[in-house]
Structures are given as C-alpha cells and as structure tokens.
N, CA and C atoms as a LAMMPS dump frame, in Angstrom:
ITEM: TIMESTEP
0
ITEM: NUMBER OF ATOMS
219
ITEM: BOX BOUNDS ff ff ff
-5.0000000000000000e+02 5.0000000000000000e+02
-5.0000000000000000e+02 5.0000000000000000e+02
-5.0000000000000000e+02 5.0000000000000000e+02
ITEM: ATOMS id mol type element x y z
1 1 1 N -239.319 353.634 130.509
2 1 2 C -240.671 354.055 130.825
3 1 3 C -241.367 352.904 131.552
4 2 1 N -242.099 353.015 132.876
5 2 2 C -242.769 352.093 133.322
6 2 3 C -244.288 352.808 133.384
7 3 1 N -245.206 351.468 132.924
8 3 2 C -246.45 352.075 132.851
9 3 3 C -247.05 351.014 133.844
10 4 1 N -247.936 351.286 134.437
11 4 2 C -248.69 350.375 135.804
12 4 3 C -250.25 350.083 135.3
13 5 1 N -250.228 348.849 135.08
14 5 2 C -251.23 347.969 135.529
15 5 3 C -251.979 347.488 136.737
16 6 1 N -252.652 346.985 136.874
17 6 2 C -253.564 346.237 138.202
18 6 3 C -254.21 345.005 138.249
19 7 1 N -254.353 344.553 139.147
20 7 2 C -253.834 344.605 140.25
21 7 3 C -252.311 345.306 140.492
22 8 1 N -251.567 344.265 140.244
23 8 2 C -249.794 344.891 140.279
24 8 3 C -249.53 344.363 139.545
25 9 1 N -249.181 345.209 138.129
26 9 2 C -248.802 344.485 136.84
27 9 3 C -247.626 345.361 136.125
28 10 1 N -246.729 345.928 135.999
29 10 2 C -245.785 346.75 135.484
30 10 3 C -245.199 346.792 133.941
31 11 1 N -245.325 347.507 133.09
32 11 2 C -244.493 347.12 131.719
33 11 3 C -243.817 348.187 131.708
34 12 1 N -242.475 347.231 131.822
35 12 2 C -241.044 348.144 131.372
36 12 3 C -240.494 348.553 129.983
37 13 1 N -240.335 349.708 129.521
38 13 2 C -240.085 349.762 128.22
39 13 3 C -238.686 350.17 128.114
40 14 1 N -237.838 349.84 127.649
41 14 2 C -236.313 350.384 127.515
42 14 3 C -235.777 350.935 126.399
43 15 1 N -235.554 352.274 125.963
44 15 2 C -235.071 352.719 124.79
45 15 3 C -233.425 352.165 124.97
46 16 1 N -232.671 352.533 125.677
47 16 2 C -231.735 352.169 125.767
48 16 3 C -231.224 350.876 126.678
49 17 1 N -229.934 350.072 126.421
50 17 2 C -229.285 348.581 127.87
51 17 3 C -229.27 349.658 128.77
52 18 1 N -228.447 350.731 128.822
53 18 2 C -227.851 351.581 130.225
54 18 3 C -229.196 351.633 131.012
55 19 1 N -230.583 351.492 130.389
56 19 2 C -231.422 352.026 131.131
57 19 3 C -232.365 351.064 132.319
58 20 1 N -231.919 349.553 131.579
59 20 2 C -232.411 348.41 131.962
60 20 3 C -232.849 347.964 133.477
61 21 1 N -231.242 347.779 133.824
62 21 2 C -231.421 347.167 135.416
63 21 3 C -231.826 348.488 136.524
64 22 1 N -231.835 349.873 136.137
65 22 2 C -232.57 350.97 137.144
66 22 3 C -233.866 350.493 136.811
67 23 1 N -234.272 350.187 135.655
68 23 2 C -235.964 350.399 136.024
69 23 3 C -236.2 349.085 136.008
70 24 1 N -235.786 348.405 135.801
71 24 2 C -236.372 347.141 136.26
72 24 3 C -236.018 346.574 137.594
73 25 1 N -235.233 347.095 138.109
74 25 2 C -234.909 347.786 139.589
75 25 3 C -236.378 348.066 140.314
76 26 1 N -236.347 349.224 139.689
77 26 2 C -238.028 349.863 140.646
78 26 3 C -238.851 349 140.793
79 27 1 N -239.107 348.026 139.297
80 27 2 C -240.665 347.737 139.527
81 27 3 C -240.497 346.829 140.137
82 28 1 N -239.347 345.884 140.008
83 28 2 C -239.288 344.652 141.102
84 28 3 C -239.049 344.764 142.804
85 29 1 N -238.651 345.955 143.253
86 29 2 C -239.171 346.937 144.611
87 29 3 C -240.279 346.821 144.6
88 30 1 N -240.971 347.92 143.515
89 30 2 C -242.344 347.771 144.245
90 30 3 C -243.264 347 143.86
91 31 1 N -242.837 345.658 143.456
92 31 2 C -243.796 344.026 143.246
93 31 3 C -243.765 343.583 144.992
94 32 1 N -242.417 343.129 145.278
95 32 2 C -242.252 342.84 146.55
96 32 3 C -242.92 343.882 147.633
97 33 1 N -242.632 345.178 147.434
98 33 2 C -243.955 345.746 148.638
99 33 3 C -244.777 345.379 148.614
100 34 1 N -245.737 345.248 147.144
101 34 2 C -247.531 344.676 146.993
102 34 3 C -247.092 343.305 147.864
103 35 1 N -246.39 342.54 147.587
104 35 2 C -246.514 341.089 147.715
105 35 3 C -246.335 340.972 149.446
106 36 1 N -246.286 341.915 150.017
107 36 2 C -246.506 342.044 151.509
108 36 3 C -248.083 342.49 151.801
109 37 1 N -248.315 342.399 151.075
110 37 2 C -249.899 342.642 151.107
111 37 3 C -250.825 342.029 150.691
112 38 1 N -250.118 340.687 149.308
113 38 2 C -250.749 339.97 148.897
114 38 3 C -250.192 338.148 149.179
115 39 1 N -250.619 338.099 150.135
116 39 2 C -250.026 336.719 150.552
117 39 3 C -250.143 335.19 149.524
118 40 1 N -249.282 334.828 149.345
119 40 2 C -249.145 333.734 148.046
120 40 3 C -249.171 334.421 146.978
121 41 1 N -248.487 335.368 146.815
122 41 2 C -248.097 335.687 145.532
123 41 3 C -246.727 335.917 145.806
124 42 1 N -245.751 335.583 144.448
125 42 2 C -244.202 336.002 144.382
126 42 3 C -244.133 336.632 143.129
127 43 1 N -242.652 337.04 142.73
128 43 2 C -243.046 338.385 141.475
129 43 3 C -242.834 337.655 140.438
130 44 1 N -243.276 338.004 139.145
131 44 2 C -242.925 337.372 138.296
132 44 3 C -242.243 338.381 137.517
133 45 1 N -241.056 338.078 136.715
134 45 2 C -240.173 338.854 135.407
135 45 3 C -240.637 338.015 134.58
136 46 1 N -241.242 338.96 133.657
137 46 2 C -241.285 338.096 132.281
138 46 3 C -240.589 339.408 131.32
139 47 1 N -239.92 338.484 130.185
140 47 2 C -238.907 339.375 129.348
141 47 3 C -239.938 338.627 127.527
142 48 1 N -240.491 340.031 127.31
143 48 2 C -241.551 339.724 125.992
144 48 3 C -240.123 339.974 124.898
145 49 1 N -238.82 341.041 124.755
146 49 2 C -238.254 340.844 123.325
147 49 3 C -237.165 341.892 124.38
148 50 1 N -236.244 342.17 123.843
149 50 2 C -234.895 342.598 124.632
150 50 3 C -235.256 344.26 124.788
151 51 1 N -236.305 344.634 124.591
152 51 2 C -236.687 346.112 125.133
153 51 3 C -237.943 346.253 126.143
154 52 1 N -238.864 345.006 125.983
155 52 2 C -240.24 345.187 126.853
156 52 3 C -240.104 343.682 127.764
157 53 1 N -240.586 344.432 128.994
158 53 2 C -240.481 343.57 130.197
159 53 3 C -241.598 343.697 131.098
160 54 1 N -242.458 342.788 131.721
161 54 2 C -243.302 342.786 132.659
162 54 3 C -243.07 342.708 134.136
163 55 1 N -243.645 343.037 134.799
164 55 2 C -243.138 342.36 136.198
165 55 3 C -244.397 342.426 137.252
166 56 1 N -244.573 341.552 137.692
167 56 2 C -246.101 341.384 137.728
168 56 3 C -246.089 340.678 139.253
169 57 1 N -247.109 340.489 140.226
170 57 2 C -247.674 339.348 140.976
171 57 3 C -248.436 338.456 140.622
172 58 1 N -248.23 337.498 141.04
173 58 2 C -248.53 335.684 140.562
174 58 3 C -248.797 334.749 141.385
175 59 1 N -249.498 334.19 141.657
176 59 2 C -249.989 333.348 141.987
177 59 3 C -249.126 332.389 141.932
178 60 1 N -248.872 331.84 140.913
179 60 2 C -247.795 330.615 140.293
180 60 3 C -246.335 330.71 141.164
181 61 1 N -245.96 331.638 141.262
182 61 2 C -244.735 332.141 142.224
183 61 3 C -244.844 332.047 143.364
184 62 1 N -244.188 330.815 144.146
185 62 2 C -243.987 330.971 145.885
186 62 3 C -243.819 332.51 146.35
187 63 1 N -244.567 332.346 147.141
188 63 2 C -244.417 333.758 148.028
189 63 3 C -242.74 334.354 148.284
190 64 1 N -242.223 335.388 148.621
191 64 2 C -240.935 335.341 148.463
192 64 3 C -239.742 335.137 147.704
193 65 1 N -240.25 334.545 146.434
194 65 2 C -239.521 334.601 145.682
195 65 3 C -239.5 335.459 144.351
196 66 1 N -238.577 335.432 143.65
197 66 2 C -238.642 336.172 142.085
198 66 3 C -238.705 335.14 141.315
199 67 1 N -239.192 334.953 139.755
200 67 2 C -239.03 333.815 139.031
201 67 3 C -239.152 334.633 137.705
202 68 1 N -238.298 334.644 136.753
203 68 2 C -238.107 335.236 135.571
204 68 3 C -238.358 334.358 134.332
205 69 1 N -239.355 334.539 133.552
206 69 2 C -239.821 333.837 132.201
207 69 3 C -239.423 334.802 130.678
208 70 1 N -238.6 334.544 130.142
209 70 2 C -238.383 334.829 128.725
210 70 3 C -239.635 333.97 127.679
211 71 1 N -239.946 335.149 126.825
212 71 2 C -241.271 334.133 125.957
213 71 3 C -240.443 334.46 125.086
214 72 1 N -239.024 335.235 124.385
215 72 2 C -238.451 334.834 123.207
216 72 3 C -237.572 334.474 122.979
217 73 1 N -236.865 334.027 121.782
218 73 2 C -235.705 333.25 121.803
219 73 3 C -234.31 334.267 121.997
C-alpha cells in the first residue's frame, strides 16, 4: 500500500517481501519525476522496521541521487 504525502513524501506499507521492491519501485519513480521539478533535492529511502518505508524529497540529498537511511536495527 502506498499512501502520499506532500510536498513528495510516500509511505510504503508491505504485507508481504514478494511485495517490496514493486512498490518501492513506484515511489522511487515517482520521487525522481518530482525531483525534476524540484531542483536540489535527491530522494531519500528511509526504512522505519522491515514492513514500513518512506521515500521522500530532501534537501539533504544531492540532486540526482538516491540515499537510503535505516532508523532500525
């Protein structure tokens, strides 16, 4: 399940692994479209626990790039 935030903020929810890299697929597509629109921003992955995932634009992130943050162990 992806639910949309704003500016461009995405939370991925995964009941199932099989379901993982398709949707976290999408939202990191459509981070990089926004980020053609939002100059100095790159995407950010953040991974909150092995089922919920963010994926967001950032400031903190060179333009063009992806940068992935785990906040758990």
């Amino acid at each position: 399940m992806i639910n949309q935030r704003t500016p461009y903020a995405v939370e991925v929810r995964i009941s199932h692994r099989n379901e993982l890299e398709d949707e976290l697929d999408q939202a990191v597509e459509g981070a990089i479209r926004e980020a053609h629109n939002a100059p100095g921003h790159g995407v950010l992955v953040t991974r909150h626990d092995d089922k919920t995932f963010t994926v967001e634009l950032s400031h903190e992130v060179p333009h063009g790039t992806i940068s992935e943050l785990v906040l758990y162990p």
